[in-house]
N, C-alpha and C positions, 0 to 999 in steps of 0.2 A: 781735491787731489784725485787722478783718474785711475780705477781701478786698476791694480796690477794683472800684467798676460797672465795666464793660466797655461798651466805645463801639458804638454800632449799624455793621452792615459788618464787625467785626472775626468772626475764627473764635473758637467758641464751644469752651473745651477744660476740662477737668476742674480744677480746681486742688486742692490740698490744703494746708493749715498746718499739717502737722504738722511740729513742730521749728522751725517760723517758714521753712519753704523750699515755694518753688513746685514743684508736679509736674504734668507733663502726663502724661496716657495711653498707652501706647506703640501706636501703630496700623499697626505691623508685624509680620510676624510672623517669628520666631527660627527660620531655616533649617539651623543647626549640628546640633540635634538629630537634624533630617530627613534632613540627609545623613551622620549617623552609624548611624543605623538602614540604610538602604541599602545603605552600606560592609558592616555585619554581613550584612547577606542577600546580598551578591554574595560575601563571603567563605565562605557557607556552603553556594552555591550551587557554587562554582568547588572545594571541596574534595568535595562530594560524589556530584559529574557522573562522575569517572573509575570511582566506586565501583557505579554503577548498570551492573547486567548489561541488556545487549544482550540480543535474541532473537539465537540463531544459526542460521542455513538451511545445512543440510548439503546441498549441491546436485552431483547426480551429475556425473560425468565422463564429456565423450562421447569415445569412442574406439571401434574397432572391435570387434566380436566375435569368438572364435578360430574359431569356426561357423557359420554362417549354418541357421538353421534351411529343412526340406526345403520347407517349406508353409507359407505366408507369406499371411495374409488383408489387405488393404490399402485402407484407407478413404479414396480423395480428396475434402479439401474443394477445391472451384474458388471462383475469386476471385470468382464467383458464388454463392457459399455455394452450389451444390448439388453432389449428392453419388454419388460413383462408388463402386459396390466392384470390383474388382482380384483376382484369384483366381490366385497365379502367376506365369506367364506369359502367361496369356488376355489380351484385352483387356478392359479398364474395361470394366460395364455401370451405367448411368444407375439410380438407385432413389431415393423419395424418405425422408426419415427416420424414416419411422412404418412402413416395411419394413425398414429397417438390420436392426435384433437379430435378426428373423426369419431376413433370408439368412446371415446373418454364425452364427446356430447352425446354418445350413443345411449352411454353407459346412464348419463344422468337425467336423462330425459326431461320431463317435463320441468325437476326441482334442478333449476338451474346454481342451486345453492348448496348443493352437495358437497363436499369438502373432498379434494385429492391432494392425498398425500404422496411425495415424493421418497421410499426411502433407499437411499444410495450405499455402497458398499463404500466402508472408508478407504480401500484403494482404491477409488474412483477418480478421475482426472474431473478438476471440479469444475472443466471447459463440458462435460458432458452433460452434468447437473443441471448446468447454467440455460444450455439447448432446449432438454427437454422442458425447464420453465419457461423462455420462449417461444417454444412452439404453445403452450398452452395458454400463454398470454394472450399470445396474437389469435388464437382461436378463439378471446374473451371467456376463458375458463376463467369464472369470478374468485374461488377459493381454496386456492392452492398453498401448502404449506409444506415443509421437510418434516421428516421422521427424524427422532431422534430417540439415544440407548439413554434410561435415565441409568441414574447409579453413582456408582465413582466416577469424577472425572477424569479423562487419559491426561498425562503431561505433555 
């Protein structure tokens, strides 16, 4: 028997005869699958998290030296990024960073093993820090290390 016309105004939907039964179109869509697939990737996600290795940073310990070495070269950055060297007990002389390496092989003469210490003002941008241990690199200054406040530490 062929479908009956449809009244103008009415919604316009699929029918089908087959087996003599009406069918509409289904115009939703089936969200059970979607949140089955989900569940599988959070479960696969939540078991495989603990198994992923970490980078690990071995980071030194500050604590005292049983020595203090004799001769002690010392780089201050000031909160002004510029830059003192320290020979000692002398007083700080003013130099600007394209003389650093110069005085600093100046400084250590023959014992190329003298130890310079960097020590920076904590509001120091730590792009300047960074500088003056490149330039002393690239000059093959062998042992270069940061100053550090023991104590408490800041939060």
């Amino acid at each position: 028997m062929p479908a009956p016309p449809l009244a103008l105004g009415t919604e316009v939907a699929t029918l089908s005869t087959r087996g003599g039964r009406r069918r509409r179109t289904m115009n939703e869509i089936n969200m059970v699958p979607f949140i089955d697939v989900m569940l599988v990737l959070l479960i696969i996600f939540m078991v495989s998290a603990p198994l992923i290795t970490t980078g690990v940073v071995d980071l030194p310990s500050v604590g005292r030296s049983k020595q203090q070495p004799e001769h002690v070269i010392q780089v201050i950055v000031g909160t002004d990024e510029r830059l003192k060297l320290k020979l000692d007990q002398l007083e700080p002389e003013a130099l600007p960073l394209n003389r650093l390496a110069e005085r600093v092989k100046k400084a250590q003469g023959s014992d190329r093993n003298s130890p310079v210490v960097i020590s920076a003002d904590k509001n120091v941008k730590y792009e300047a820090v960074v500088k003056v241990m490149d330039v002393l690199q690239t000059a093959g200054v062998a042992r270069v290390g940061l100053a550090v406040k023991s104590g408490a530490a800041a939060p």
